[in-house]
C-alpha positions in Angstrom: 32.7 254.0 115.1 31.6 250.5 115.4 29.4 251.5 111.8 33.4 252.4 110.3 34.6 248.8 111.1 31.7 247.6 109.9 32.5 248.8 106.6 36.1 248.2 106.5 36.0 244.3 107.6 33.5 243.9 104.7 35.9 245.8 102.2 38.5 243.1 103.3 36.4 240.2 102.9 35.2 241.9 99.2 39.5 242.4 98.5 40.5 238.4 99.8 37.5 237.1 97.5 39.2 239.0 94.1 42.7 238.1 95.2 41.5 234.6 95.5 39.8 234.1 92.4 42.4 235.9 90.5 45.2 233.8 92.2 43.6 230.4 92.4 41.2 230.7 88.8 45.1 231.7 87.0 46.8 228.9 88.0 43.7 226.0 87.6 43.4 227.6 84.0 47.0 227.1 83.8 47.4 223.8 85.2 44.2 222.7 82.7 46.2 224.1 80.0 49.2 222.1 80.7 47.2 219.1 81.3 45.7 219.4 77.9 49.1 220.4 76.4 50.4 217.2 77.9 47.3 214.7 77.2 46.2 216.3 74.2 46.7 212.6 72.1 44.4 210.6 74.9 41.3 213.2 74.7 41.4 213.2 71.0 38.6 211.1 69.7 39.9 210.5 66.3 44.1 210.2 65.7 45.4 213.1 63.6 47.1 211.8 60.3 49.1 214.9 60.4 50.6 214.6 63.5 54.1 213.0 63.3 54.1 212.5 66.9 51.4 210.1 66.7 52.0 208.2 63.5 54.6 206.2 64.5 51.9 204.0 66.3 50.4 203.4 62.9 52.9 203.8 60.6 56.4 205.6 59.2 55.7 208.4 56.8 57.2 207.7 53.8 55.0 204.5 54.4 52.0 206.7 53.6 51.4 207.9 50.2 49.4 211.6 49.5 46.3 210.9 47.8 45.2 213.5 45.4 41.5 212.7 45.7 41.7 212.6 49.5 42.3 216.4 49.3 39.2 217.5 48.5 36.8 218.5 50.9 33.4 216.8 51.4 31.6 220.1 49.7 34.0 220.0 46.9 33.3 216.3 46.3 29.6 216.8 46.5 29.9 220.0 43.8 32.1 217.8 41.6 29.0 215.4 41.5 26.2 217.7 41.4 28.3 218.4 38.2 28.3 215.0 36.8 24.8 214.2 38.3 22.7 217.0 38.2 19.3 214.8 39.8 21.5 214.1 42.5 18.4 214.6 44.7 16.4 212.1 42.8 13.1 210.1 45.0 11.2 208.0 43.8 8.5 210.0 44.0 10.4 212.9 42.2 11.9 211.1 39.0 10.0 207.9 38.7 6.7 207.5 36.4 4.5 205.3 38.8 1.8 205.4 36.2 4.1 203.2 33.6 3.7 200.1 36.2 0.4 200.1 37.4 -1.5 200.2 34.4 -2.1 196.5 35.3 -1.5 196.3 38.9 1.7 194.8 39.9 1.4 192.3 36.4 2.6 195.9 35.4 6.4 195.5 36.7 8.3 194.5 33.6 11.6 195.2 32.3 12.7 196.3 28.8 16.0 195.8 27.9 17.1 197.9 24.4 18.7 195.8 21.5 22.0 195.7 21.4 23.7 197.9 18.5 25.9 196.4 15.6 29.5 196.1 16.8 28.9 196.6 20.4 31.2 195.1 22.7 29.6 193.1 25.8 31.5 192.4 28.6 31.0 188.3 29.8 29.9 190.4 33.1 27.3 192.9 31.5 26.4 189.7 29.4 25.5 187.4 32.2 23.0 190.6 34.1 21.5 190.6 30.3 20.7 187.2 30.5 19.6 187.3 34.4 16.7 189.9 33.2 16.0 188.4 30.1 15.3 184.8 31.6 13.0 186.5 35.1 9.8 186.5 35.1 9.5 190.1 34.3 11.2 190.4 30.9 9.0 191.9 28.2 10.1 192.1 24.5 7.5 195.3 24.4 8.5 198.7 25.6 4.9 199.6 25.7 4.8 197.3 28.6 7.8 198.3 30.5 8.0 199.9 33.6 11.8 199.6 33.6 14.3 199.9 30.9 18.2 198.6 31.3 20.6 199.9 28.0 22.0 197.5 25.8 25.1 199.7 26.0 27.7 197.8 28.6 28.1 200.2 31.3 29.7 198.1 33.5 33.5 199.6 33.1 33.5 203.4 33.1 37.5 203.5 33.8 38.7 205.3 30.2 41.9 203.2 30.6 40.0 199.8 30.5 39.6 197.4 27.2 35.7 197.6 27.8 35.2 201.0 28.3 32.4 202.2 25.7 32.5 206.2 24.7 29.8 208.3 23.6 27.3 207.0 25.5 26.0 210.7 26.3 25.1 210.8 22.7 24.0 207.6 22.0 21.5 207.7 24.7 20.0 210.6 24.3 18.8 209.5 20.8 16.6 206.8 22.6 13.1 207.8 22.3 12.4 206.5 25.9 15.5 207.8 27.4 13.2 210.7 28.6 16.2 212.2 30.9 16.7 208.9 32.1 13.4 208.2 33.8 12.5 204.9 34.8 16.0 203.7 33.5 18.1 201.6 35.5 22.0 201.8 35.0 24.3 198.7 36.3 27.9 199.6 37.2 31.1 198.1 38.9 33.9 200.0 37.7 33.9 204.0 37.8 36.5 206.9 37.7 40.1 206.2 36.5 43.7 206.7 37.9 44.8 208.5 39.8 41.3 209.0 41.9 38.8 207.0 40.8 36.1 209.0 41.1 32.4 207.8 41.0 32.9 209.5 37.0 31.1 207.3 34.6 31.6 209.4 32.5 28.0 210.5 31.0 24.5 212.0 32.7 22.3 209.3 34.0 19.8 211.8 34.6 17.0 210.8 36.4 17.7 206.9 35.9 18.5 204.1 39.1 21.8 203.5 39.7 22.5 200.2 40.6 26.6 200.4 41.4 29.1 198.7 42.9 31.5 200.6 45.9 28.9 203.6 45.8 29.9 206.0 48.3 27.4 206.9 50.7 28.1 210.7 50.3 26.5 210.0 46.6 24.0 207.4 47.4 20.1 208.6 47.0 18.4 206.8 49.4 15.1 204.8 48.7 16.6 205.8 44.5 19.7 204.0 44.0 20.8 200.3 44.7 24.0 199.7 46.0 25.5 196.0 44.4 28.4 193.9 45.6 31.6 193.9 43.2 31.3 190.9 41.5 34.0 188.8 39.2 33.7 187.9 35.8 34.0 184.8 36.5 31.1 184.7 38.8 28.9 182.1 37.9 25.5 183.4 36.1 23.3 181.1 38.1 23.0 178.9 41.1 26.7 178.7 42.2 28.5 177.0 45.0 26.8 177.0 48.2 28.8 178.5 51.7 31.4 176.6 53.2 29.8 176.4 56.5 28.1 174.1 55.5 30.5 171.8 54.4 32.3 171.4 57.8 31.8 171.1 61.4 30.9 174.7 62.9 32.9 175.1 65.7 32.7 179.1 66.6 36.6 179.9 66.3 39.2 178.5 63.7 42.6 178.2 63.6 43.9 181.8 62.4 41.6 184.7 64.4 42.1 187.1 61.7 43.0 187.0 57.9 44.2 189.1 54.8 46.0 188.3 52.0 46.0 191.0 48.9 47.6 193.5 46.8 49.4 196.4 48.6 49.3 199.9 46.5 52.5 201.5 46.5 50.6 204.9 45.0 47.2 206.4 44.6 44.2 206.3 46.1 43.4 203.5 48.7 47.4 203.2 49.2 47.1 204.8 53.1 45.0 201.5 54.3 46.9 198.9 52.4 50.4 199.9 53.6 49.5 200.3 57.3 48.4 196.5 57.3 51.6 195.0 57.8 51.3 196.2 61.6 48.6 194.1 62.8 50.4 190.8 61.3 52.2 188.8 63.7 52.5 185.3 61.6 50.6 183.5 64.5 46.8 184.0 64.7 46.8 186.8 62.7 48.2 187.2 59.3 47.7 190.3 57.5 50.1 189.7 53.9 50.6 192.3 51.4 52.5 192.4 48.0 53.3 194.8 45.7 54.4 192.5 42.5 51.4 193.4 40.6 51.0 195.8 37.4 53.7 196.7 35.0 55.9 198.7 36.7 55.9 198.1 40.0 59.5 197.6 40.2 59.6 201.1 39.6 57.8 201.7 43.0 59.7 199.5 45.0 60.1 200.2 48.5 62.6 198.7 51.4 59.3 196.9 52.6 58.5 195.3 49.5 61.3 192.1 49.1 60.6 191.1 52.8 56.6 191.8 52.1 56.9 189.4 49.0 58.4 186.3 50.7 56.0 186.5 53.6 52.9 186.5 51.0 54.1 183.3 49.2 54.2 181.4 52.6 50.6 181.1 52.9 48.2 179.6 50.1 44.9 182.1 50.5 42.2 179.5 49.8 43.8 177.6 53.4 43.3 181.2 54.7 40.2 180.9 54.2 39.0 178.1 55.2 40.8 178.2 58.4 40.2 182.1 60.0 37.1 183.4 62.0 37.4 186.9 60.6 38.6 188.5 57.4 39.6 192.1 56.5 38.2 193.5 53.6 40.1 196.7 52.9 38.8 199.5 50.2 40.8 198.5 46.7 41.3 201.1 44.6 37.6 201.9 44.7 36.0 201.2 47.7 34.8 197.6 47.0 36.4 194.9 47.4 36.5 191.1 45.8 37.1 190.0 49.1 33.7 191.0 50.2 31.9 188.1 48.6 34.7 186.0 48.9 34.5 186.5 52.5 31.0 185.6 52.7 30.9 182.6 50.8 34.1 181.1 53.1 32.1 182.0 56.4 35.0 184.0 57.1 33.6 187.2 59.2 34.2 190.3 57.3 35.9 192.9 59.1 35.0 196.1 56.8 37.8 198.9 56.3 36.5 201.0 54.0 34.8 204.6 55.6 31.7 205.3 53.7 31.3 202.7 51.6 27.7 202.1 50.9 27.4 198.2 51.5 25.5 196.2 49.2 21.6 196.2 49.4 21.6 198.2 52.3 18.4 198.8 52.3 16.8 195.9 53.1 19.8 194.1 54.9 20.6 194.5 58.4 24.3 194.3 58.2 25.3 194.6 61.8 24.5 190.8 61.7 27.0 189.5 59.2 30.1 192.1 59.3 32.1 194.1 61.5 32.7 197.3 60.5 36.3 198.8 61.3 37.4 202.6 60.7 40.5 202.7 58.2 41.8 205.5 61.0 41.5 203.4 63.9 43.6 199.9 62.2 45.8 199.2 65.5 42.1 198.5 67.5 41.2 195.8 65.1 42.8 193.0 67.0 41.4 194.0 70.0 38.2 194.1 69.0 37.8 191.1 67.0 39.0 189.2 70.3 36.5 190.6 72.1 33.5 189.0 70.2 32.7 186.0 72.2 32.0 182.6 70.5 27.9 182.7 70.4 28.4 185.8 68.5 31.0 184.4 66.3 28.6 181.5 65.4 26.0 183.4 64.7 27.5 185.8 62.3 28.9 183.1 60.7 25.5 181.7 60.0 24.5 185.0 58.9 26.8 185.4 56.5 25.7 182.1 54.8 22.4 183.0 54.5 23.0 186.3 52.7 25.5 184.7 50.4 23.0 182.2 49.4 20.3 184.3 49.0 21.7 187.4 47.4 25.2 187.0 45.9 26.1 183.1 45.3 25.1 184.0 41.4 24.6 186.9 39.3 21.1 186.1 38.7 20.8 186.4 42.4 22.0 190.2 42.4 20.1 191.0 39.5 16.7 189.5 41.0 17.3 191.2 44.2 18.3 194.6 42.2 14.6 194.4 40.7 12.7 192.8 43.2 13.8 196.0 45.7 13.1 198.3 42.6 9.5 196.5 42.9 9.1 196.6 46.8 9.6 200.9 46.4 7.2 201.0 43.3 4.4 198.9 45.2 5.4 199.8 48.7 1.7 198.6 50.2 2.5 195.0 49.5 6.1 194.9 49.9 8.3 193.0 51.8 9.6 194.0 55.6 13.5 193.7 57.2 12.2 190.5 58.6 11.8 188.7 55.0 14.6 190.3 54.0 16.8 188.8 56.9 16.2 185.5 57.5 15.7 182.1 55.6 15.2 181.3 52.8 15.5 185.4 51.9 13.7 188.0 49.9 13.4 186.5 46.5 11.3 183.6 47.8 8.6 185.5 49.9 6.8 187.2 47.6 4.3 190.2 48.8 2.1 189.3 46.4 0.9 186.3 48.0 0.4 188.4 51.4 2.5 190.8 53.7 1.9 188.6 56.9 4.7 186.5 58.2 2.3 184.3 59.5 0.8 182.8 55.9 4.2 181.7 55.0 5.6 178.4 56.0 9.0 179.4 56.9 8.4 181.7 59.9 6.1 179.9 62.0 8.8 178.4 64.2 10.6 181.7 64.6 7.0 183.3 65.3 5.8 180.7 67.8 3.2 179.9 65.5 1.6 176.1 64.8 0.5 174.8 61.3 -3.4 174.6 60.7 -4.8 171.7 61.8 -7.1 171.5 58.5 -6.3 170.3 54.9 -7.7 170.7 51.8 -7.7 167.4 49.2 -6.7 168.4 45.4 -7.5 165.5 43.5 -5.9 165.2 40.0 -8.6 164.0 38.1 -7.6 162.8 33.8 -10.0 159.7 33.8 -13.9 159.9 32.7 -16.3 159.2 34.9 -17.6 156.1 33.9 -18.2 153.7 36.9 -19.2 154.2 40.6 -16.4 151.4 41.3 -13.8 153.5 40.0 -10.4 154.4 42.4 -11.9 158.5 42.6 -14.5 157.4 44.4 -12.9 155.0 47.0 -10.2 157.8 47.3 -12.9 160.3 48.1 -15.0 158.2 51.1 -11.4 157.9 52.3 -9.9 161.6 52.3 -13.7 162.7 53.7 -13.5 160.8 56.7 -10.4 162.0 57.7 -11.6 164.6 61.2 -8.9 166.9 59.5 -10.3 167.2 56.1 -12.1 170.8 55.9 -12.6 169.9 51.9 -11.7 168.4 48.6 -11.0 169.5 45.4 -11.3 168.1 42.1 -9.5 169.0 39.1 -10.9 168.1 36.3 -8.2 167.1 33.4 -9.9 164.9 31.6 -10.7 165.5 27.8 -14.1 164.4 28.4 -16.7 167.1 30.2 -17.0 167.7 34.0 -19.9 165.3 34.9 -23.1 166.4 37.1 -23.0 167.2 40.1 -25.2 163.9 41.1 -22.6 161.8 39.4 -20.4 162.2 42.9 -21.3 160.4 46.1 -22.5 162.4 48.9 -20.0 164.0 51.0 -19.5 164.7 54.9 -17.3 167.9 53.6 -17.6 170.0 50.7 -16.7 168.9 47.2 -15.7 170.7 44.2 -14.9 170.1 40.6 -13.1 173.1 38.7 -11.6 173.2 35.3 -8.1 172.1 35.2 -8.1 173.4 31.4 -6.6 170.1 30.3 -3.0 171.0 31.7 -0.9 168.8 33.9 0.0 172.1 36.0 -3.2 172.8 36.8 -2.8 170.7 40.1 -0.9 173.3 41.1 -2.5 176.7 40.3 -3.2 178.7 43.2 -7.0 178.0 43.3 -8.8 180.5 45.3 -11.0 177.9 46.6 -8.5 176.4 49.0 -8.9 177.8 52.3 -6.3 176.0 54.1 -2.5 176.2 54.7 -2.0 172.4 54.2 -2.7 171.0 51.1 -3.1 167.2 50.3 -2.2 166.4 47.0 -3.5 162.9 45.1 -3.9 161.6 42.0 -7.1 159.9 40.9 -6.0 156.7 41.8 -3.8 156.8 44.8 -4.8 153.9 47.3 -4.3 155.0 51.1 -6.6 154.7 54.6 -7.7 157.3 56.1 -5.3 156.3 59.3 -2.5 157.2 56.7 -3.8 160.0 56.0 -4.3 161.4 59.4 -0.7 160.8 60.4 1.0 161.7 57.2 -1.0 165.3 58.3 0.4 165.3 61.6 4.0 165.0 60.6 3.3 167.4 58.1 2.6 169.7 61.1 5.7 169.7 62.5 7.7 170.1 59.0 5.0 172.8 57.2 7.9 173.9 55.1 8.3 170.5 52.9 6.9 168.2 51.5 5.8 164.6 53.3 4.3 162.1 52.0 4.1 158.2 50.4 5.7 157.2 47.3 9.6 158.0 46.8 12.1 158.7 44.2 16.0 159.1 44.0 18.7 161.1 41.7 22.0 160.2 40.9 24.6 161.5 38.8 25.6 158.7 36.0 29.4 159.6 35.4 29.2 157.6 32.0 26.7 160.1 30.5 27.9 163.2 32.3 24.5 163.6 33.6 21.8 163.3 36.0 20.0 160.0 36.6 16.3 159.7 37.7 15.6 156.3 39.7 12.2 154.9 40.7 13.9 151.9 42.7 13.0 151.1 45.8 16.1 152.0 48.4 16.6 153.3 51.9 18.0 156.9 50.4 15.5 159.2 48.9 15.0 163.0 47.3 12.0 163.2 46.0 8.4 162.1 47.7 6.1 162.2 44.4 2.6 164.6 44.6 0.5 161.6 44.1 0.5 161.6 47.9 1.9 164.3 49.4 1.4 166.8 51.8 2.8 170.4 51.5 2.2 174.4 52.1 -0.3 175.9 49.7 1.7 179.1 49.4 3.6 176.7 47.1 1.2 177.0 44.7 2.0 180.1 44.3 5.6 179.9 44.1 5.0 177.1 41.4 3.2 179.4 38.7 4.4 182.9 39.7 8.3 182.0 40.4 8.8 179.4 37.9 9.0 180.3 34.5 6.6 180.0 31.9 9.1 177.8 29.7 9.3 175.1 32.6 5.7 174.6 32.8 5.4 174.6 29.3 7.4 171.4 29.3 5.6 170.2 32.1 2.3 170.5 30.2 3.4 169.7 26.8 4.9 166.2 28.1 2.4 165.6 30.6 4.9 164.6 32.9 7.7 165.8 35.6 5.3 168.2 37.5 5.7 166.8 40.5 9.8 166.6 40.0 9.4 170.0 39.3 7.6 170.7 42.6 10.4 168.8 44.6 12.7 171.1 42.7 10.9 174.0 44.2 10.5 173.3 47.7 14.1 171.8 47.8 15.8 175.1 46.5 13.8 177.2 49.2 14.4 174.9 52.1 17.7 173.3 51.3 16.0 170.2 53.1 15.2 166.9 51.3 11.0 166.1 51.4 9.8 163.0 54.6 8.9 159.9 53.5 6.8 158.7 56.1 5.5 155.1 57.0 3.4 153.2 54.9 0.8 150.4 55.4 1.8 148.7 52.5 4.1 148.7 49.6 2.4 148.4 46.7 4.3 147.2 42.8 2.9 148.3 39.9 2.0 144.7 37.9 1.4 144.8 34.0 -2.6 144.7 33.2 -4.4 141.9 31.6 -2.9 141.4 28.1 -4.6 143.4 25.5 -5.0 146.5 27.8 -3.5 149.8 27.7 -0.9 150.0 30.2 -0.8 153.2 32.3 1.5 155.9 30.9 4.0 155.9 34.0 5.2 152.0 32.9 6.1 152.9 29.2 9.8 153.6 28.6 8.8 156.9 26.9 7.8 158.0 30.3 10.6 157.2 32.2 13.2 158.8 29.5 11.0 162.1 29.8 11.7 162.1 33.5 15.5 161.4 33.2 15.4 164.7 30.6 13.0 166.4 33.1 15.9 166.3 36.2 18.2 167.8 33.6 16.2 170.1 32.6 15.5 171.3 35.8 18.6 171.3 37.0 20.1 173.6 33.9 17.8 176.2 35.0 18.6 176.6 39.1 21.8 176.3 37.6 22.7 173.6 40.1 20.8 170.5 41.8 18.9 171.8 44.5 17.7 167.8 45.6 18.6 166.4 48.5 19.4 162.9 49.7 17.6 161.3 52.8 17.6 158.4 54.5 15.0 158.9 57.0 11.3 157.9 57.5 8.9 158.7 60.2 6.6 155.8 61.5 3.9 155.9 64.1 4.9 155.2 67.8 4.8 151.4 68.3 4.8 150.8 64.6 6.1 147.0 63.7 6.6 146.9 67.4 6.0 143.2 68.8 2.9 144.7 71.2 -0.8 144.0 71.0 -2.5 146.2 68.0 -5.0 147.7 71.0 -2.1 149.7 71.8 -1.4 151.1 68.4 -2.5 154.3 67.6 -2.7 153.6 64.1 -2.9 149.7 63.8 -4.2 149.5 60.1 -1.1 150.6 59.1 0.3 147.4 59.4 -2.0 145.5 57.8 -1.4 143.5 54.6 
């Protein structure tokens, strides 16, 4: 009995537990459902385009055009350009000849570019990246000696409705002897595809050749093969150009306007969507977002409701003020997914707030993006505000000053892109000495660290301060020898028992340039430090080759008859250690631009303002050196040898266009005028008129080829502590200096 209720109140308990979990499961599933049902728009993560309930936050329908590109799907896309691009898998380890460039080392990296045919048309744009190659340092007439060959053919426009759009170039290039399924060929591009999608077309194989191209889609971008390049204007200047606006005024993090656009709205086709939902975000106050549609030929016939009001609002605001005046800047895909904007966005200082999903950005590779733009998501346009505002100030600044840096390293000038196409073409075929994210990313940028000189941050002036690091506290003399050694009273030798006992001389170096032979040995005084005399091949740059002899980071150039202490020497050293990126030293020059002649003026006058500290007496960073015979062309110090003149102009050149900094001039003990020699003597050459005139011609010259003046005025010296200072001389550190 008490066994059968056993039984039963455990059949009960079984019955209650299935009637529970039926009854109270059913209606939580239910209730989730409706939940869901109701909520369905908050747990979404993305907003659904197709959803009319939810567009209305964005924007009205018949604001929204149907793209016919945009209905493809992703595999369809990427079979469509397997199709036009069937090495779409391209490495360069799988369609790129190694052997071509390292036959001699990495002299081996040179670029072949194939003559132009009769009757070819040549955009101004294609013209100006010919002229980049053809004027760098690794142009070569012989396409024996190539590694890399760029066609004559302008493939810059691929759009078969554009004036510069050149056909047949399937057939044309496959008659090239060296086309070789484009291997080792590198293909420049900014325009591709044509209305109404604008595919990444261009209309011919490239084969296995690079493609450097503007708006690449990163769907289509071979990593580590192709080179994605910024959309550039034909009107983008070919060298130097203007230098970032931050610079120009006072950096306060926020400006007037917090967010800027001011562009073409698409009433049709592809990249319509994002342009026509702009209008939302504008409120005329802090952020102006202006549109217009009065562009093309028949826009009229396109014409929406929107369009009149649209219009007015754009002409109330000049775009150049815009700029100047607003922290960020949208940069919405055009047509393609590039943008003008971009770089003019960069240059301004004006933050660029991206809204263009999948663009490849420019370089990518090697810059790190996240500290220069903000990129948006073309689907989520109504957060933008909102997130701009959220940036606080120190990170406003410092994307601002980001954004300088790149534009002035990379994209101020097409010979910029071009250089930094090749030179990360380089860094991938000699990947052992190439150059890391750091280089890359901060001052003075890629194109003026070269690997070849060494792979450590540490041997390079520019990073010490950002790598804790301290200068040497050695130098090695170079003494710029061109007189015979005739007397043991002549300047060398004073110069020499000076510079030796300096306690930071580790050694000095002599080179020879005289047209009479190197003299024994025994002809030079004894020495506390080592001493020697190389072969300077009778060329005035030969103060400046990178001679493997010098051991030291600082070097301490002097001509043969420079007159200083050794207390002069010792402090000009230790200012030099705080500023190892320029050049300090004694004697000073000045530039000026002479409105009569429409030209640059050289001045050797004595004046409180300064750019140039002349390498008779100077002190600089020996990687210099190198930078002076492997950056500089050949046809520079050509001049510089043929006139035997303006090398150290030419040095001040260099080190100003790296640093952006003028040299230090610092104290000296005494200032010493160059009087005319006894009558019936040869006066030296630096007193003739000839000499001077060669100079003037020299910063001209110079100037041409940076393609703008890199010099920079100064007005400040650096003098010893106590230094004129009405106190005894016991308390002077270096008293001599004030003698007379």
């Amino acid at each position: 009995m008490q066994a059968r209720k056993k039984y039963v109140l455990l059949g009960l308990c079984a019955c209650c537990w299935v009637l529970l979990f039926y009854w109270g499961g059913g209606v939580q599933l239910r209730l989730l459902r409706l939940l869901v049902r109701q909520r369905g728009d908050l747990v979404r993560p993305w907003p659904n385009w197709t959803d009319r309930a939810f567009f209305p936050r964005y924007a009205h329908l018949d604001e929204l055009q149907t793209e016919t590109g945009m209905a493809e799907s992703p595999r369809q896309r990427r079979q469509a350009w397997s199709a036009i691009y069937k090495d779409s898998r391209c490495r360069m380890e799988t369609c790129f000849d190694f052997s071509r460039c390292r036959r001699r080392g990495r002299e081996g990296f040179r670029v072949y570019i194939y003559p132009s045919e009769k009757n070819d048309r040549v955009s101004e744009s294609y013209r100006k990246i010919l002229a980049s190659i053809a004027e760098s340092r690794y142009y070569t007439s012989d396409p024996r000696e190539a590694c890399l060959f760029v066609l004559g053919i302008d493939t810059l426009d691929r759009d078969q409705l554009s004036g510069q759009f050149v056909s047949n170039v399937d057939d044309r290039i496959r008659g090239y002897p060296l086309w070789n399924e484009g291997r080792n060929h590198l293909i420049f591009n900014l325009y591709s595809g044509t209305w109404p999608n604008y595919t990444e077309d261009l209309g011919f194989n490239i084969g296995q050749a690079i493609l450097a191209k503007a708006s690449l889609n990163t769907e289509h971008f071979r990593p580590g093969f192709d080179v994605s390049i910024p959309l550039f204007s034909k009107d983008h200047p070919q060298k130097g150009g203007e230098r970032g606006w931050l610079v120009r005024n006072s950096t306060p993090p926020r400006r007037k306007y917090l967010l800027m656009f001011k562009g073409k709205r698409y009433l049709t086709g592809i990249g319509s969507d994002t342009r026509n939902a702009l209008h939302h975000i504008h409120n005329g106050k802090d952020i102006v977002s202006l549109t217009t549609c009065r562009h093309g030929k028949d826009w009229e016939k396109h014409k929406d409701a929107r369009c009149d009001h649209d219009n007015l609002e754009y002409e109330r605001f000049d775009y150049q003020e815009l700029l100047h005046n607003s922290t960020f800047c949208l940069v919405p895909r055009g047509r393609r997914l590039g943008s003008f904007r971009f770089l003019e966005s960069l240059q301004a200082a004006c933050i660029p707030v991206l809204l263009s999903n999948g663009w490849e950005l420019p370089f990518s590779d090697v810059i790190q993006w996240n500290q220069a733009v903000i990129e948006g998501d073309e689907r989520l346009l109504l957060q933008v505000p909102s997130t701009v505002r959220a940036v606080g100030n120190e990170r406003v600044l410092a994307l601002r000053q980001r954004t300088q840096m790149l534009w002035d390293a990379y994209f101020s000038s097409v010979d910029k892109i071009v250089l930094t196409t090749l030179e990360i073409i380089k860094d991938r075929v000699f990947s052992h000495t190439s150059r890391n994210k750091y280089m890359w990313n901060s001052l003075p940028g890629g194109l003026f660290a070269l690997p070849e000189y060494s792979s450590h941050l540490e041997h390079f002036p520019f990073y010490y301060l950002g790598l804790g690091l301290s200068a040497s506290q050695e130098f090695t003399a170079v003494i710029h020898a061109v007189s015979p050694l005739v007397s043991q009273s002549q300047p060398i030798m004073k110069l020499l028992q000076v510079v030796s006992k300096s306690k930071y001389c580790s050694q000095i170096i002599i080179v020879w340039n005289s047209e009479k032979p190197q003299p024994s040995r025994s002809k030079w005084p004894p020495m506390p430090v080592p001493l020697t005399v190389t072969d300077g091949r009778r060329k005035t740059t030969s103060r400046f080759l990178p001679h493997v002899a010098i051991e030291t980071e600082a070097v301490l150039s002097l001509d043969e008859d420079t007159v200083l202490l050794t207390s002069e020497v010792n402090f000009a050293f230790l200012v030099w250690r705080s500023f190892p990126d320029r050049i300090v030293g004694y004697p000073s020059r000045s530039h000026f631009w002479d409105p009569l002649r429409h030209a640059w003026g050289y001045t050797s006058k004595w004046t409180n303002e300064y750019s140039i500290v002349l390498t008779g007496a100077a002190f600089y960073h020996r990687y210099y050196h190198h930078l002076f015979s492997h950056y500089l062309p050949q046809s520079l110090r050509i001049l510089v040898d043929r006139t035997s003149n303006c090398e150290d102009i030419l040095m001040n050149f260099l080190v100003s266009s790296v640093t952006h900094l003028p040299p230090i001039k610092v104290a000296q003990r005494k200032q010493y005028k160059e009087l005319p020699g006894p009558q019936g003597t040869k006066s030296a050459p630096w007193a003739s008129s000839e000499h001077f005139n060669q100079r003037q011609e020299c910063v001209n010259t110079f100037a041409s080829w940076f393609g703008y003046m890199p010099l920079v005025h100064s007005q400040l010296r650096l003098d010893p502590v106590l230094f004129k200072d009405q106190v005894s001389v016991f308390r002077k550190k270096y008293k001599d200096l004030e003698r007379i």
